[in-house]
N, C-alpha and C positions, 0 to 999 in steps of 0.2 A: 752678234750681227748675223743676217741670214746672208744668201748670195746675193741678194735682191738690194740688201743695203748696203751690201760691198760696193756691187761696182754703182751705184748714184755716189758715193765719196768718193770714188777714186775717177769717175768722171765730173765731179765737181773739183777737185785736185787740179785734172789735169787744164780745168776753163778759168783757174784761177792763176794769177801773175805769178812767176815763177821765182820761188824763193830760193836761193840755192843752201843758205842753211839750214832751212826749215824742211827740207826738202824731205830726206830722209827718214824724219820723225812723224812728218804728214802723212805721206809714203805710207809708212808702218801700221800706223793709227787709222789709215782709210781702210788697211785689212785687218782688224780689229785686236792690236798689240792694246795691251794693255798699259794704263797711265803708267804703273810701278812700272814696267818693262821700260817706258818712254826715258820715263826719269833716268833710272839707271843708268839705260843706253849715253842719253847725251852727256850723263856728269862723267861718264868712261867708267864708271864700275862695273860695267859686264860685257865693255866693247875689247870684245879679242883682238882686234884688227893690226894688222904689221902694215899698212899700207897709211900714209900720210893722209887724213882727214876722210879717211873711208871707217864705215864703222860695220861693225861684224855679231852679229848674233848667233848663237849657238845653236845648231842645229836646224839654221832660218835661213839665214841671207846674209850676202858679204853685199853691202852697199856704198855708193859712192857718188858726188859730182862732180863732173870734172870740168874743167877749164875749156871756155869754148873752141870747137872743134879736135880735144882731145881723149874721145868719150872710146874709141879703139883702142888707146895705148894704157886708159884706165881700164878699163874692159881687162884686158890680156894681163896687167899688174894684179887685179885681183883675183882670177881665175887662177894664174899661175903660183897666188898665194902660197908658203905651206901651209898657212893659215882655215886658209877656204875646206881643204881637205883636212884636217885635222878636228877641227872643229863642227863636219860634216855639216857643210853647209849644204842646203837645198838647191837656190838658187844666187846667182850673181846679178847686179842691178845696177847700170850705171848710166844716167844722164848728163848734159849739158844745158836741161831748159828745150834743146831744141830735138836733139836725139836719145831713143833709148836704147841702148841694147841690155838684152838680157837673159841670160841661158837658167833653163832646170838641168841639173849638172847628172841628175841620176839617168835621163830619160835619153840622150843628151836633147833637148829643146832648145835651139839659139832661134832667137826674133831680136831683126832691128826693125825700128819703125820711128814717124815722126810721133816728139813729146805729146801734142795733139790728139792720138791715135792711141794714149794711155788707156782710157774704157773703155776703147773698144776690145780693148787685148786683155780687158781686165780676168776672165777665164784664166786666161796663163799663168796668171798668180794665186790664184785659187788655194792651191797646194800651202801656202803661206796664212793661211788662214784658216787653213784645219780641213778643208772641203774640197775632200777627193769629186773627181768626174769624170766623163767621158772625153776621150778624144773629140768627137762631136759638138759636146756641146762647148765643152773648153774655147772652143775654138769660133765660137758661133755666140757674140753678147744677145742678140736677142733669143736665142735657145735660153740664154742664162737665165734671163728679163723671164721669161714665160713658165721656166722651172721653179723660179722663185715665189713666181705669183699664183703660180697652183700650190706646192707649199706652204703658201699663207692661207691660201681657201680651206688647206684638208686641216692645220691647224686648229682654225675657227670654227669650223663645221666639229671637231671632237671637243673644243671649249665648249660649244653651246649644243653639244648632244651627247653630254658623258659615258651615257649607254651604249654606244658604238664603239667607245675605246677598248672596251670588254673582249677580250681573248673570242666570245662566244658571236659578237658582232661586227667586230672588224674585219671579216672578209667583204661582209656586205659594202662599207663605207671604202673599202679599195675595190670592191664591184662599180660602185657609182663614179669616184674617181674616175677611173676605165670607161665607162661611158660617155662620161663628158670630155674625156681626154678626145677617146674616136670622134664626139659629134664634131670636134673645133681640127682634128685631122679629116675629118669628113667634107667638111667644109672647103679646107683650105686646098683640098685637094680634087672635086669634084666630084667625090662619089656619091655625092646626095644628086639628084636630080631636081637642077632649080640653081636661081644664085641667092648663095649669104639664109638660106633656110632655117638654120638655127639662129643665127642675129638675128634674123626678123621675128621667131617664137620670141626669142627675149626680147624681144623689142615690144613687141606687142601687150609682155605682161611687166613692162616697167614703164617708169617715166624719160622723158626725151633724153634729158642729161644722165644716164644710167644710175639715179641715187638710191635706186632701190635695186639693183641686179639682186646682190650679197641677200637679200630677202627673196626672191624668187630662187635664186639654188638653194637658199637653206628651206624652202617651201617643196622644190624639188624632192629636197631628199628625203624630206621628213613624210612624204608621199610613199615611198617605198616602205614604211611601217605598216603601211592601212593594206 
């Protein structure tokens, strides 16, 4: 799973009714744990945990839900674990449905926030999902949103132009990258002179509902050959 389809599951997570045993496993599985890991985890064959109905993954996350309004005194149980450090856990995670707290334990990182306010923070948990970041954008979902979806374009664009993946032309295809990076920084920021300049060039050479963009940048690029 990329960043892009982390946080759409973990913001569908957090708009769906709140499970409290399911919690956990969802949890895990919206940052892309794998099934075998799922299983394991909930039969207790690989949960380290010394804490009552918290479950603990190794070198991941001490997790936990707690009993409503007691999501501080779960909190500070599993943090204070031997377990949690033993087992080098990343981060600690603990809900009630209504509250989350949850610290990256190396950094140290503590965020409480309402359950609701799961995708937005979803950056925070990144690290849990293999996908180092910036402080910036960690911290910023639609930085995420926009990192991800250029990621999918440069993707596509070396699917359907194998010849740029080439040691010999890959500076070019992160030259153009770079271009279109500045023109949509350009934009957003006014140094083009004019409003929305670049939306309106694209607009001009697609249809109303954008279904042909994805064909004007791969027409873009493939322009820079000639």
């Amino acid at each position: 799973m990329n960043a892009v389809e982390i946080a759409d599951a973990v913001a569908e997570l957090a708009a769906e009714p709140f499970d409290a045993g399911e919690f956990p496993f969802a949890f895990l599985k919206a940052l892309d744990a794998s099934d075998t890991t799922l299983k394991r985890l909930r039969a207790g064959n690989s949960n380290a945990s010394d804490v009552p109905g918290a479950y603990l993954q190794k070198n991941k996350v001490h997790i936990a839900v707690a009993a409503p309004g007691m999501v501080s005194e779960t909190f500070a149980s599993l943090k204070a674990s031997p377990r949690t450090a033993k087992s080098k856990c990343k981060f600690v995670v603990v809900t009630d449905g209504e509250t989350v707290e949850a610290e990256e334990l190396a950094t140290p990182d503590y965020r409480s926030f309402p359950f609701d306010a799961l995708g937005r923070n979803v950056g925070f948990f990144f690290p849990l999902a293999g996908i180092s970041t910036v402080k910036e954008i960690k911290n910023n979902p639609i930085d995420v949103r926009a990192t991800g979806i250029l990621n999918k374009l440069y993707v596509e664009l070396m699917k359907d132009n194998p010849e740029w993946t080439t040691e010999k032309r890959r500076p070019d295809l992160n030259q153009f990258m770079a271009r279109l990076i500045f023109c949509l920084f350009a934009e957003d920021t006014g140094i083009f002179i004019g409003d929305n300049l670049f939306s309106a060039a694209l607009a001009q050479f697609t249809d109303s509902q954008s279904n042909t963009t994805h064909e004007v940048i791969k027409e873009l690029f493939r322009a820079m050959d000639t």
